[in-house]
C-alpha positions, 0 to 999 in steps of 0.5 A: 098911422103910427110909422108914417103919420104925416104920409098918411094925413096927406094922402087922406087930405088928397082922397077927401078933397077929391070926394064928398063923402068919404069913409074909413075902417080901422080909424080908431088909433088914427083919429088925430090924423084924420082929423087934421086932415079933415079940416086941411081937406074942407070935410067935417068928420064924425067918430059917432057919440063915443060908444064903442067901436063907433071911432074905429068907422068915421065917416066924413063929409064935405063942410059947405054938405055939412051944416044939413048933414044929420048924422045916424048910427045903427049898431050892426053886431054887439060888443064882444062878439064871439067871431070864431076863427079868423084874422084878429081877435076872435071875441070882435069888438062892436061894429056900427054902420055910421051914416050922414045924410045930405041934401042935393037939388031935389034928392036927398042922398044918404052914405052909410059907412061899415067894416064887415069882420074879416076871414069871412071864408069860415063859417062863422065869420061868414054867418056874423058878415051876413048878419050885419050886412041884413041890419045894414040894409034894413037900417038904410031902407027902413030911414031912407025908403025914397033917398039915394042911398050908399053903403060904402066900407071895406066888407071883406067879401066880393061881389055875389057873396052870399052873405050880401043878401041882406044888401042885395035883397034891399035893391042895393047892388055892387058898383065893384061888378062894374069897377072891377077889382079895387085895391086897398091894402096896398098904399097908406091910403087903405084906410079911406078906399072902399073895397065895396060900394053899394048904391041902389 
């Protein structure tokens, strides 16, 4: 955000004017961008109640699903976390699952949007990613037993992940087994491509 600021809120104005719900990671520095582009793209955008880490994993939606769109959160691993080795800082900020709730004739469809901690290859990240993605399976099934119900983020993991088993075991499985590989680093747009989606 900081190099290519108008790059990135085009390309964002782009991906969200393409879809209805879309999430980000990694957000937090970038929150004048996305908002702009959020309301040049027709989406209401929500950085949580202020807490900490909340602005790091907004989450937006399209303003005309808006004005009956409850907004949710649910805090997946405290504060400072101590992840272990691994790629960023080993004592993790808080990470949320940031969820808006919508409706459509007849259904209503609930998106949860989440960041899992990286390098999960060692065993401590790994086991911190299993922990948070059983709160998050938890959280969507206990608030919406009857809703369709989406998990959408960059979880840094693959499908089949053991660590997924708290997402699997709620009866939510990988749109990525059918997509194949979807890549997200690549462009300015990775902020906003989920790497993983897990509908039920």
């Amino acid at each position: 955000a900081k190099r290519k600021p108008q790059q990135l809120e085009d390309d964002l104005v782009d991906f969200m004017a393409a879809h209805d719900v879309v999430g980000m990671q990694e957000a937090g520095q970038a929150r004048k961008v996305v908002e702009a582009a959020a309301k040049r793209a027709g989406h209401v955008v929500w950085f949580g109640d202020g807490r900490p880490g909340q602005d790091a994993t907004p989450i937006s939606i399209r303003r005309d699903f808006s004005e009956h769109a409850p907004r949710f959160h649910a805090v997946l691993l405290s504060e400072r976390t101590d992840a272990g080795r691994g790629a960023g800082p080993r004592m993790v900020k808080a990470k949320w699952l940031m969820i808006v709730e919508t409706r459509v004739p007849g259904r209503v469809v609930a998106v949860g949007n989440m960041h899992g901690p990286a390098s999960q290859q060692n065993l401590g990240r790994r086991l911190l990613a299993a922990r948070g993605f059983r709160r998050a399976g938890k959280v969507m099934a206990t608030l919406y037993p009857s809703a369709a119900v989406f998990v959408i983020g960059d979880l840094n993991t693959v499908p089949g992940a053991r660590q997924l088993a708290g997402l699997l075991a709620r009866g939510l499985r990988s749109c990525q087994r059918r997509l194949g590989e979807l890549v997200t680093h690549a462009t300015s747009a990775e902020h906003v491509a989920p790497r993983l989606l897990f509908p039920f």
